[in-house]
matplotlib code that plots the C-alpha trace (Angstrom):
import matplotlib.pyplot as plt

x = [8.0, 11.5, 12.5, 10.9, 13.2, 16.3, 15.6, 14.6, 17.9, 19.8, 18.1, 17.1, 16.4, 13.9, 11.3, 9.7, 6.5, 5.8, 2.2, 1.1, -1.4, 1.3, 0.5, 1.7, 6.2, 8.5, 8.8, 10.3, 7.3, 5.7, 8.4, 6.6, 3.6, 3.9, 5.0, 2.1, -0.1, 1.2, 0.9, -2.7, -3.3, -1.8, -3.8, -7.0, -6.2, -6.3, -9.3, -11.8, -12.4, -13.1, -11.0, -13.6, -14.1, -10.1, -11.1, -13.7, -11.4, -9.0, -10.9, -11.8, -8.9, -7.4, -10.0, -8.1, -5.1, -3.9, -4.8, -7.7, -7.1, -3.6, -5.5, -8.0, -5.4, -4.4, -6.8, -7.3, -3.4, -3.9, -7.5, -6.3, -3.4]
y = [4.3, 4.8, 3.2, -0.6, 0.2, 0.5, -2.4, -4.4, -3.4, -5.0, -8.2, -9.6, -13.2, -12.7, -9.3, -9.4, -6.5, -4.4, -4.7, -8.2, -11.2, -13.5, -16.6, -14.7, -15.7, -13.2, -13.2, -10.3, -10.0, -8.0, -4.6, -5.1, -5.2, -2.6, -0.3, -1.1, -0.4, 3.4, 4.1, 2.9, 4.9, 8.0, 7.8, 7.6, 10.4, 12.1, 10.5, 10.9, 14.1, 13.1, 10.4, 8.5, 7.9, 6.9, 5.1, 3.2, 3.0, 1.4, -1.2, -2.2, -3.0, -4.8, -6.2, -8.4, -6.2, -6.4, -3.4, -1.1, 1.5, 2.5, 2.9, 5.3, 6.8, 7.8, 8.2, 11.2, 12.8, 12.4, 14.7, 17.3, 18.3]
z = [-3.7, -4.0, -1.4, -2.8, -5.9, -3.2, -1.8, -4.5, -6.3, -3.0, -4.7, -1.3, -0.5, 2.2, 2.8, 6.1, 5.9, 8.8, 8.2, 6.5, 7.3, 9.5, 7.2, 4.2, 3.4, 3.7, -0.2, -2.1, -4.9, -1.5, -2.5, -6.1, -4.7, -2.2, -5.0, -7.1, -3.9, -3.4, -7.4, -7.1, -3.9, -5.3, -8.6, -6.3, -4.4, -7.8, -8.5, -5.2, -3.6, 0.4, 2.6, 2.7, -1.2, -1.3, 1.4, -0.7, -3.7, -2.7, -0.5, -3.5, -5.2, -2.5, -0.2, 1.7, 2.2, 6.0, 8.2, 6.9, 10.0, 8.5, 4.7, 6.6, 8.4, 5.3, 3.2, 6.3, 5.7, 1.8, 1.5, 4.3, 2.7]

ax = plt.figure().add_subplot(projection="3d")
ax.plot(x, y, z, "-o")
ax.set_aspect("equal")
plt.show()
């Protein structure tokens, strides 16, 4: 999460996600957004107590975020450590 405030402090014309939906810009809201995405997975890992109901949670929230299998991926890291 640190990193989106580096980056965003570099005040950056142009943002190109690793992971996005390819007809989405390159706008750089997406390190806002990305930030707000961690805090809200974080405070869900709090929250749940398997993978599975992070999972859940944060499908959710953001149902039409781009790539699910990275979320369950982890959602898998965050309960088994």
């Amino acid at each position: 999460m640190r990193a989106t405030d580096t980056l965003a402090a570099l005040d950056p014309v142009y943002v190109v996600a690793g992971h996005k939906k390819p007809d989405l810009p390159d706008d750089p809201k997406i390190l806002a957004e990305t930030k707000k995405y961690l805090a809200d997975f974080n405070r869900l890992d709090a929250e749940t107590e398997t993978a599975a109901e992070l999972f859940e949670a944060m499908l959710a929230l953001y149902p039409n975020r781009a790539n699910p299998g990275s979320l369950w991926g982890g959602s898998k890291r965050a309960k088994t450590l």
